[in-house]
N, C-alpha and C positions, 0 to 999 in steps of 0.2 A: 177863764172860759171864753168870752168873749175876744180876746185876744188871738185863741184857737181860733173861732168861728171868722173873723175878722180877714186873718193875715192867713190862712190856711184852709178851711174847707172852704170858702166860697169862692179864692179864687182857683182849689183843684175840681170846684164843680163847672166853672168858668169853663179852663182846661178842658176839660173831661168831655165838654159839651162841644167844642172844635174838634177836639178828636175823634168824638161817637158821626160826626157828619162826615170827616175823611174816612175813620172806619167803615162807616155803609159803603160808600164808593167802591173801597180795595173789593171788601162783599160781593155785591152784587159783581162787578166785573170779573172775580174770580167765579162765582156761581154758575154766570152766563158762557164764560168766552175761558174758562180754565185756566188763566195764568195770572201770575203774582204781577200787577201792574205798577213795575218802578219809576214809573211818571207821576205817578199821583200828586204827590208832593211837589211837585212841580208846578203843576194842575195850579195847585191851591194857591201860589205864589202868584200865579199870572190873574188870578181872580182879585187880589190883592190890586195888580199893577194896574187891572183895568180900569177900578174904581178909582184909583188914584189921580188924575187930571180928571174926572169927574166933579171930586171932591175937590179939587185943589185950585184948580184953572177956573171950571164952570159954577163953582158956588153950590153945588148940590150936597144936602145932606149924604153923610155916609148910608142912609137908609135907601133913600131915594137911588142913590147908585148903586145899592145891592141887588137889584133885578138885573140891570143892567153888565154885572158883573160876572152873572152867575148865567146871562144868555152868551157872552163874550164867550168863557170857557166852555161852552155847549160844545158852540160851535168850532171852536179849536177842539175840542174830542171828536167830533163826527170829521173833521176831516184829517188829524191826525189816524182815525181807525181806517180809512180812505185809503190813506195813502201809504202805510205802513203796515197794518194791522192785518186787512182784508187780503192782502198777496199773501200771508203766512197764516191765512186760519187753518189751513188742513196740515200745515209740517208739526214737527214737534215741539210741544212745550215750551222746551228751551230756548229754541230759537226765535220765541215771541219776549220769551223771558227778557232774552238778551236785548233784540231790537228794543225795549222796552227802554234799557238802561240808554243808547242811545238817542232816544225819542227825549228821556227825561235831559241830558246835555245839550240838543239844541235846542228844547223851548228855555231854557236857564237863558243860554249864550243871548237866544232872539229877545228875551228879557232885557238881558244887561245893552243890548244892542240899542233898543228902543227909549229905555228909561234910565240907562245911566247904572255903575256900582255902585254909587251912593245910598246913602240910608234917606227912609221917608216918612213922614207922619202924617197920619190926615187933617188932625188939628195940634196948635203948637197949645202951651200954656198948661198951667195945672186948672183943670176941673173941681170943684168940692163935691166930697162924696156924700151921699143922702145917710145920715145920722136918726137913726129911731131905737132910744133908751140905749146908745151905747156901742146897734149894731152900726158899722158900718159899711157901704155899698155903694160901689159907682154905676150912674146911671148905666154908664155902658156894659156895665156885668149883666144887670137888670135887662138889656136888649139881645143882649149874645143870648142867654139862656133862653129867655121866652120866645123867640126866633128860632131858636133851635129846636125848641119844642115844637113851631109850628110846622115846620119844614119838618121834620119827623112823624108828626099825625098828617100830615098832607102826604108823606110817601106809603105810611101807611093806610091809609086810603085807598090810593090808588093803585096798592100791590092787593086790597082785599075788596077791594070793589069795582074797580074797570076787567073789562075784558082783557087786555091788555096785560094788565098788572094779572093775573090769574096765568095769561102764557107766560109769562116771567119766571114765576113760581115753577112753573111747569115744564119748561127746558131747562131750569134748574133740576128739579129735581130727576128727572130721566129723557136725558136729551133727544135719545131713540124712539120713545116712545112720543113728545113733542112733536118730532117732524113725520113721524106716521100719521097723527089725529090731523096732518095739514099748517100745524102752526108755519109763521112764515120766519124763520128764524132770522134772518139780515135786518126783518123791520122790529125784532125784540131786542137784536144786537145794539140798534139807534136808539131803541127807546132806553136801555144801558149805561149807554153813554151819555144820552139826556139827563141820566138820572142823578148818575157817577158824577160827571162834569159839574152840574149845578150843584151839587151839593158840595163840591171842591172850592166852585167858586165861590159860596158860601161859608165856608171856613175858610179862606184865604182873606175874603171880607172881615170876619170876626181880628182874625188875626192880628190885621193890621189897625184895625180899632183898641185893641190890649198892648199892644209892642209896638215898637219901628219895624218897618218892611223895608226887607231886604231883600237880595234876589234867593239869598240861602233860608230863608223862613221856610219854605215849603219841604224842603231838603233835610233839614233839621227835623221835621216832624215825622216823616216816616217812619223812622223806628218806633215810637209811640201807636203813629195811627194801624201798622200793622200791628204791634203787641194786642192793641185793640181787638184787632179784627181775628186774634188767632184763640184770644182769650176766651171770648166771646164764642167763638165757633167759626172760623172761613168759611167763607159762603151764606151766614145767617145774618142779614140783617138786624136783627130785632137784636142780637147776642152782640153786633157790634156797635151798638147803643151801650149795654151792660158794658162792654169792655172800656168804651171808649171812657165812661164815669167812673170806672175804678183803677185804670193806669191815672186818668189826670188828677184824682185825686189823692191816690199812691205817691206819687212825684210831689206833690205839695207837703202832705204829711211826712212823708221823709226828711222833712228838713225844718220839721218841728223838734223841740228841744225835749225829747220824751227824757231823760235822761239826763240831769246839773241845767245848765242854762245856756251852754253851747247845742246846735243842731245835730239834729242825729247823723245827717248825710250832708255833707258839702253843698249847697244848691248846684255848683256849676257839675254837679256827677246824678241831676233826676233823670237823666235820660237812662244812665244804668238803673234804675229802677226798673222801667219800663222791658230794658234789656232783662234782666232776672226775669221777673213775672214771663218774658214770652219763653224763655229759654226751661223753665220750670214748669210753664202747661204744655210745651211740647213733650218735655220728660215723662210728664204724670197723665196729663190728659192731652193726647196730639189733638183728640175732637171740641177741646173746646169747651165751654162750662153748655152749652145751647146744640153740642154733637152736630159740629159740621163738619165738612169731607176730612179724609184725609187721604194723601198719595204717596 
């Protein structure tokens, strides 16, 4: 049992917990701005890089550079939406769709430009994990989650108690009727991306505290973070939370030995996991376990 607990649910709650913070992002910016945003994962990657000579060059904890991380990719979303985004709010879908796919290949390439293909770690060495009767837990499991929580009751806050967070809500849920009451839809679009962004660079930061950072870490996660986001509900935040804790922990558990003492699922094949579950609530439920849009 504790071997279960150990090697499998805590690090798919680990998981689960990086990807409920890329899933709000796709959320929200699908909610607000209507299109599937193929940068995201990208997003997440440069949140990674920034903190990276942070941590490495200047001697600052990984913690200490996670603000700093999560302001870096802010502002690379306000002015990637600037300068790409903003000339095609009123064309169709698609064609944001698409520019999207773009946008996500030059911040990779400006990546590898800046930092190198090489692979990076924030700290070298093996860590000992904290041991109590048996469980075991590394410290940095123990920061990813409780961080994640925090930044989750902070965003919920601010979507149910600012005035701000309240227009959010509210040009999500009936655009027309938003910019009638006066909402100023360009400065909720900013606040979107404030939100979107930092929470990317926030799971880019986790990221690279669990694995090596690479410039494909971020790129890799998208299929999860959206399975996340569709399971959950597109466009519901609070649903891409849920979604996000049951793909990462889906993916983990599939590669427990339910069955002799061989794995049930190859580890290098969890990302089909991820793929099934989204490809099975589109079938059964297109709205999502939390009934968010569908087009």
């Amino acid at each position: 049992m504790l071997e279960f607990v150990n090697f499998y649910l805590i690090p798919g709650i680990v998981l689960g917990s990086i990807y409920a913070l890329g899933a709000i992002g796709v959320s929200l910016i699908f909610g607000i701005l209507r299109f599937a945003h193929f940068a995201h994962g990208d997003m997440m990657t440069l949140g990674a890089y920034v903190a990276l000579p942070l941590v490495v060059g200047l001697g600052f904890t990984v913690y200490a550079a996670l603000p700093v991380a999560m302001a870096g990719v802010v502002l690379m979303a306000i002015l990637i939406d600037r300068l790409f985004y903003r000339p095609l709010r009123d064309r169709p879908t698609i064609i944001v769709l698409v520019a999207s796919f773009g946008v996500a290949l030059m911040l990779r390439a400006a990546i590898q430009f800046a930092w190198g293909p090489h692979s990076h770690v924030y700290e070298k060495g093996f860590r000992k994990p904290i041991v109590v009767e048996g469980l075991r837990i590394a410290e940095r499991h123990i920061w990813i989650v409780l961080l994640s929580v925090a930044l989750v009751v902070a965003l919920h806050l601010f979507l149910t108690r600012t005035k701000t967070g309240k227009a959010m809500r509210a040009l999500s849920d009936d655009p027309d009727l938003a910019r009638i009451t006066g909402i100023n839809t360009e400065r909720i679009v900013a606040w979107t991306w404030v939100l979107g962004g930092g929470l990317a660079g926030a799971a880019g930061v986790f990221l690279g505290m669990d694995t090596q950072i690479t410039t494909l870490i971020g790129w890799n996660m998208l299929l999860p973070v959206f399975a996340a986001a569709i399971l959950g509900g597109i466009g519901k935040p609070y649903g891409a939370i849920a979604g996000g804790l049951v793909i990462g922990i889906a993916e983990e558990l599939s590669a427990y030995p339910w069955i002799g003492t061989t794995p049930l699922l190859d580890p290098t094949y969890k990302s089909a996991v991820a793929f099934a579950i989204m490809v099975a609530m589109l079938l059964w439920r297109p709205s999502g376990l939390f009934k968010g849009r569908v087009y």
